[in-house]
C-alpha positions as CSV (number, residue, x, y, z in Angstrom):
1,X,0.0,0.0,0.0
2,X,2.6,2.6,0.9
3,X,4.7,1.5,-2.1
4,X,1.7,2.3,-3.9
5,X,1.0,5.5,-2.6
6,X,4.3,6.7,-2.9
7,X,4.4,5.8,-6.4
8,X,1.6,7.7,-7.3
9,X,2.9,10.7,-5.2
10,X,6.0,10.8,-7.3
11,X,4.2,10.9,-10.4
12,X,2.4,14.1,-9.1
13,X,5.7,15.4,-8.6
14,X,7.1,14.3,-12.1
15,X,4.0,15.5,-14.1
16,X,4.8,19.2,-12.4
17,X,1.7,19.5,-10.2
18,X,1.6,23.5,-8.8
19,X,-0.9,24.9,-6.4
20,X,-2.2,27.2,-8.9
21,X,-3.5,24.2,-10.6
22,X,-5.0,22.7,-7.6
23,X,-6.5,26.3,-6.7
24,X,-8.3,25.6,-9.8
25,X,-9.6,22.5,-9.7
26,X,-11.0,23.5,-6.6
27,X,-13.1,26.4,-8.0
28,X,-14.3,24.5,-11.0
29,X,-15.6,21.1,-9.1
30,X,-18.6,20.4,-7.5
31,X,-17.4,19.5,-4.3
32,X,-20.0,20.2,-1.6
33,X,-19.8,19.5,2.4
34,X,-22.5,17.6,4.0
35,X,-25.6,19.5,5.4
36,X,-24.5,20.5,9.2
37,X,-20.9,20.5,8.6
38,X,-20.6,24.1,10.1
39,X,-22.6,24.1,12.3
40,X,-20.8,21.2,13.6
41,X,-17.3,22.2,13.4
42,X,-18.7,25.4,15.0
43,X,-20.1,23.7,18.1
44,X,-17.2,22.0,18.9
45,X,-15.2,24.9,18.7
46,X,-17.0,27.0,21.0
47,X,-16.9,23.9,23.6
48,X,-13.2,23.9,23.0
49,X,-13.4,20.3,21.3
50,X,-10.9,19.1,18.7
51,X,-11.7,18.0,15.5
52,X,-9.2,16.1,13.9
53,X,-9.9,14.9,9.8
54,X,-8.5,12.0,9.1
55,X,-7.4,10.9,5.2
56,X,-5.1,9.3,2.7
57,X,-5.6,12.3,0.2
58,X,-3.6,15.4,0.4
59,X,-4.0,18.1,3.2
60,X,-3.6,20.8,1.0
61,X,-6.3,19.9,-1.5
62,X,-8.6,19.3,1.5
63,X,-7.3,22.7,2.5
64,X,-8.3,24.3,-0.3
65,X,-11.7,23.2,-0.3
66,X,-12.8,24.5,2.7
67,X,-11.2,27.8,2.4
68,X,-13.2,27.7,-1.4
69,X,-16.5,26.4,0.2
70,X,-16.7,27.0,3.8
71,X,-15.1,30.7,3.5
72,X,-13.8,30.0,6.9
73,X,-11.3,28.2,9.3
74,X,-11.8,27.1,12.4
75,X,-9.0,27.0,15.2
76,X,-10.2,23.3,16.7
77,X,-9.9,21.7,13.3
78,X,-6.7,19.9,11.7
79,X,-5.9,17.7,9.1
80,X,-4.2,14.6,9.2
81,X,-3.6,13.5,6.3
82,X,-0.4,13.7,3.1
83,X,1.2,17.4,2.7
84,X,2.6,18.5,-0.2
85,X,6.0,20.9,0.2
86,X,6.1,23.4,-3.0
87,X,8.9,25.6,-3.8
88,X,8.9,29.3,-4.5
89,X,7.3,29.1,-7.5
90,X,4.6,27.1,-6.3
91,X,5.5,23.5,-7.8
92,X,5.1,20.4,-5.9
93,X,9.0,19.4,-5.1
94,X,8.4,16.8,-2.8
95,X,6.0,15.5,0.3
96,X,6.5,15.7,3.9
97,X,6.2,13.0,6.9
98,X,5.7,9.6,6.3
99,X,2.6,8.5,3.8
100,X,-0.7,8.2,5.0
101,X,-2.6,5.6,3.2
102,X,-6.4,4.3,4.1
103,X,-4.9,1.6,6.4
104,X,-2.8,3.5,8.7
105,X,-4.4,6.9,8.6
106,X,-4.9,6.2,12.9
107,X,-3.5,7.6,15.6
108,X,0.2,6.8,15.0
109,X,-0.2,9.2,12.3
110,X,-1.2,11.8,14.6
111,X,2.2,14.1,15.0
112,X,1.3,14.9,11.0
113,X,-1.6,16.5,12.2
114,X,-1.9,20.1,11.4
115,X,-3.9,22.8,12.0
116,X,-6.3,23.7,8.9
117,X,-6.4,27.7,11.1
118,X,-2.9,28.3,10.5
119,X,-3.2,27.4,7.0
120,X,-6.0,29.7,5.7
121,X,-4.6,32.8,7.8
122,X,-6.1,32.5,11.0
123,X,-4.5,34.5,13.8
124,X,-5.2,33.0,17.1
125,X,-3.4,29.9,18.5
126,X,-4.8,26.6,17.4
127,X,-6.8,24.7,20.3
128,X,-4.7,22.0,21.2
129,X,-1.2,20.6,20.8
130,X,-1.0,17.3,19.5
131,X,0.3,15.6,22.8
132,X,-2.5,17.4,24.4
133,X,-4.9,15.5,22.1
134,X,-3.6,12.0,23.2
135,X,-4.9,12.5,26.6
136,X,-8.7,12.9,25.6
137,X,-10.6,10.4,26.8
138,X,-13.7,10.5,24.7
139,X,-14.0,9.7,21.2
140,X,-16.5,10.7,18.7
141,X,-15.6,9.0,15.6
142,X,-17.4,9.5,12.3
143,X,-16.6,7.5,8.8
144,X,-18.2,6.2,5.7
145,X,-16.2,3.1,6.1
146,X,-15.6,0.5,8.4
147,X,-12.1,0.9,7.8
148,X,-12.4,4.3,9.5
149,X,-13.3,2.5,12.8
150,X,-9.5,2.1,13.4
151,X,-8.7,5.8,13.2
152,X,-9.2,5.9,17.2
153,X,-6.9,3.3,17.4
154,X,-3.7,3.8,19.9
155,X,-5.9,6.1,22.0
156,X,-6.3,5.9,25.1
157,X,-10.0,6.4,25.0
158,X,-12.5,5.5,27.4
159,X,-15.4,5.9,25.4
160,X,-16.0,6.3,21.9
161,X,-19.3,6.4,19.8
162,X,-18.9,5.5,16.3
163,X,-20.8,7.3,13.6
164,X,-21.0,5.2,10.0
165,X,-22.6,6.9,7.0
166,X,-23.0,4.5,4.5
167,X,-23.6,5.8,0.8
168,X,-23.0,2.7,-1.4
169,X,-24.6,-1.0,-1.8
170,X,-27.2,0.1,1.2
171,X,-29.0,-3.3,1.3
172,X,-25.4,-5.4,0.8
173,X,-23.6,-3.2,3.6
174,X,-26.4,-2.0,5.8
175,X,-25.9,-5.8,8.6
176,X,-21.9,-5.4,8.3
177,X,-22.3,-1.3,9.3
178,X,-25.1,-2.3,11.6
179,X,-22.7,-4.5,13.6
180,X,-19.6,-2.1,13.5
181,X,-21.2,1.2,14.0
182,X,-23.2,2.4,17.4
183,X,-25.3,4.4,14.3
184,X,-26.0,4.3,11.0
185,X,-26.8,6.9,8.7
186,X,-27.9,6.1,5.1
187,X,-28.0,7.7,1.6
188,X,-25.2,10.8,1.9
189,X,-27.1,11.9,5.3
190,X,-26.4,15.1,6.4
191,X,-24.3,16.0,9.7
192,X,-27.7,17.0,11.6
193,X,-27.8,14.1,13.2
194,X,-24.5,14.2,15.1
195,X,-24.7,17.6,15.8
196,X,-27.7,16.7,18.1
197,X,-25.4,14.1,19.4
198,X,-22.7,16.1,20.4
199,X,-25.8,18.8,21.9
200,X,-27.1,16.0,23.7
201,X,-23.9,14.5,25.1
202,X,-23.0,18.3,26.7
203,X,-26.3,18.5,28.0
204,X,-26.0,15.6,30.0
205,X,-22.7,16.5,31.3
206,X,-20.1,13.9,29.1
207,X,-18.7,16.3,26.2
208,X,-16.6,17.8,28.5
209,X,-13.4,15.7,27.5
């Protein structure tokens, strides 16, 4: 997997990938968050939660997107996920950290993480240091895969709740989610439904770690 990855990261480097062209494809897809993402991201900043986006893409794509569709950062929010280094003239010379591929992009992969505020120009300190992170004891995971359910892993959690969204081959998928995932969501759902998670787990007194 990582041999794979890696290949494919040095042709994006060989073919002369720049950010200008990334900026671009940006604008001219129809990329569109979920229904509730804000709102979400937004709640857990003003409870002081970090939110931590895991994935075996490329930060700085996924960077690009939200500054091109959300029009905002948020200062509990970072990426983990394959960062590109670019040189003066904005052409993809290399890639940073070890590769993050969809069956390791957990935990371990954590020190990568990086905060999505400092990127698009934010000005006050990001929430939480990574070490800082590692001693949360509640996890609220959310994934479109079962895969995903190993993000959390190497934490040293004492609860988590899983959240699955599953788009694809409902009736195939739905027992296998079922049995991984505390909840379900079907059909690209939107995020309303764990935003009146996370409301209901600080009203009753467990969001606070």
């Amino acid at each position: 997997m990582e041999e794979w990855w890696e290949k494919t990261h040095g042709l994006l480097i060989e073919g002369g990938l720049t950010y200008n062209s990334i900026r671009k494809s940006v604008a001219d897809a129809t990329i569109a968050f979920r229904e509730g993402v804000v709102e979400l991201f937004e709640f857990l900043e003003e409870k002081n939660v970090p939110v931590l986006i895991f994935s075996a893409g490329l930060a700085d794509v996924i960077e690009e997107v939200m500054r091109q569709k959300l029009h905002r950062s948020f200062r509990n929010v970072k990426i983990v996920s394959n960062r590109m280094v670019f040189d003066d003239a904005g052409r993809l010379v290399s890639f940073k950290g070890k590769t993050i591929h969809t069956l390791n992009k957990n935990e371990h992969a954590l020190d990568m993480a990086a905060p999505v505020h400092d990127q698009l120009g934010g000005i006050d300190k990001p929430m939480d240091d990574n070490a800082s992170l590692k001693k949360r004891t509640n996890v609220l995971l959310l994934g479109d895969h079962i895969g995903d359910l190993g993000m959390s892993d190497g934490l040293n959690f004492t609860n988590r709740i899983a959240v699955g969204f599953l788009n694809d081959n409902i009736e195939k998928s739905l027992e296998k989610y079922q049995q991984a995932f505390d909840i379900v969501y079907l059909n690209d759902a939107p995020m309303w439904g764990a935003v009146e998670l996370v409301s209901q787990l600080f009203s009753s007194g467990d969001g606070d770690h």
